[in-house]
C-alpha positions in Angstrom: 61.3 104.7 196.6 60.5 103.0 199.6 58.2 100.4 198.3 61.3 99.2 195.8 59.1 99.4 193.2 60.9 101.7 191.3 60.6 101.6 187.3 63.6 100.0 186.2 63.5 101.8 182.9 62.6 104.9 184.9 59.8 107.6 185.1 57.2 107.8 181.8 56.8 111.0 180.0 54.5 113.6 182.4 55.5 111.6 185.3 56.5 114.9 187.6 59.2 112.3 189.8 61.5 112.1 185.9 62.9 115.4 186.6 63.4 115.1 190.6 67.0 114.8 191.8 66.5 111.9 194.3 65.5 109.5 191.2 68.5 110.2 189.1 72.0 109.7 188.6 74.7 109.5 192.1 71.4 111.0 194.0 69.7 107.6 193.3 72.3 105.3 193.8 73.0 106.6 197.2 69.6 107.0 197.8 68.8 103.1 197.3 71.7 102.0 199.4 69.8 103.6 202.1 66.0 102.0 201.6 68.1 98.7 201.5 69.7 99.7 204.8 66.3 100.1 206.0 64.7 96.9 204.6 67.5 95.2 206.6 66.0 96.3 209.1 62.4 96.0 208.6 63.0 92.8 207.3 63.3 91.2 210.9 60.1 92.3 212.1 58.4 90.8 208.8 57.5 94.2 207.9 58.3 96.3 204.8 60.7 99.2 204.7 58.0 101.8 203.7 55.7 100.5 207.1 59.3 101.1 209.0 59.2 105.1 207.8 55.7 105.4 208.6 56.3 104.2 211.9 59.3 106.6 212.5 57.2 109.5 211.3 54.7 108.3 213.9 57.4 108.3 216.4 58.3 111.9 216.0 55.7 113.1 217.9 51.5 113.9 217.8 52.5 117.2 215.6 53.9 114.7 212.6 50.8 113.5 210.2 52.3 111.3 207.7 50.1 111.4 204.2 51.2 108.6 202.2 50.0 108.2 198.7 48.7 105.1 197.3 47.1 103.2 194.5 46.2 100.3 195.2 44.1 98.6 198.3 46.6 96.4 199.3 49.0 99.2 199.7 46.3 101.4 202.2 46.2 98.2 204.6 50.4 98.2 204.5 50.6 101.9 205.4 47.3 101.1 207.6 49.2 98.5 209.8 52.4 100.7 210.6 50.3 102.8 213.5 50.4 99.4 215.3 54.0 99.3 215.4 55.8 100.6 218.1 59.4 101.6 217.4 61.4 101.5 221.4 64.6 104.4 221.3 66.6 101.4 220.6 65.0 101.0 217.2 65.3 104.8 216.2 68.5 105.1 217.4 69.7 101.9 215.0 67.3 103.3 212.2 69.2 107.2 212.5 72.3 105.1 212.5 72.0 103.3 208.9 70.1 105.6 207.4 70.3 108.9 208.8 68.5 112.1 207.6 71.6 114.0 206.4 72.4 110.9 204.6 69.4 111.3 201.8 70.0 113.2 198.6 68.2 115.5 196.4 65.6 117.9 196.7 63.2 117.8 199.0 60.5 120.3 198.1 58.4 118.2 196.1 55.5 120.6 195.1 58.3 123.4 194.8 60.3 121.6 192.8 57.9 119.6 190.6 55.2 122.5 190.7 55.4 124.2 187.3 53.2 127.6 186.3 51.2 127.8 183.6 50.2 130.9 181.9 46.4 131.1 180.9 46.0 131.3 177.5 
């Protein structure tokens, strides 16, 4: 959601993000208002709003390990580059302001929610 490269026609068929709440309806409307509110932000320092939540994970503390997920090369140097940047208490305190964490919508338990059993056969 970050990257803004959402699929404008949404997910395809066996693509697990379809069904989650964040990607659909209100949820997703609300949702984008806040990764725009945060490339406004990132936009200044000339780096992307994905590489800004990277570097607030990394500014939570030694105990947080972001794992983002990527396809492409390009996309491993991005999220590469946001350990260099250094966020002051300034920055966080803007970046809880515009988009804080109560603000986001839909489930959050990815594996839970996306995880579906399968009986052997």
């Amino acid at each position: 959601m970050l990257t803004g490269a959402l699929p404008s026609g949404g997910f395809g068929d066996g693509d697990f993000r379809g069904g989650d709440p964040r990607f659909q309806g209100e949820q997703l409307a609300r949702n984008l208002a806040l990764v725009n509110a945060v490339g406004r932000l990132a936009a200044p320092r000339g780096i992307t709003a994905g590489q800004l939540a990277l570097a607030w994970l990394l500014a939570q503390g030694p105990d947080v390990v972001p794992i983002p997920g990527t396809r492409r090369r390009e996309r491993l140097a991005e999220n590469a580059a946001a350990a260099e940047i250094e966020l002051s208490t300034a920055d966080l305190q803007q970046l809880e302001q515009v988009a804080p964490r109560a603000a986001w919508t839909g489930d959050r338990q990815s594996f839970a929610a996306h995880h579906t059993t399968r009986t052997p056969t």
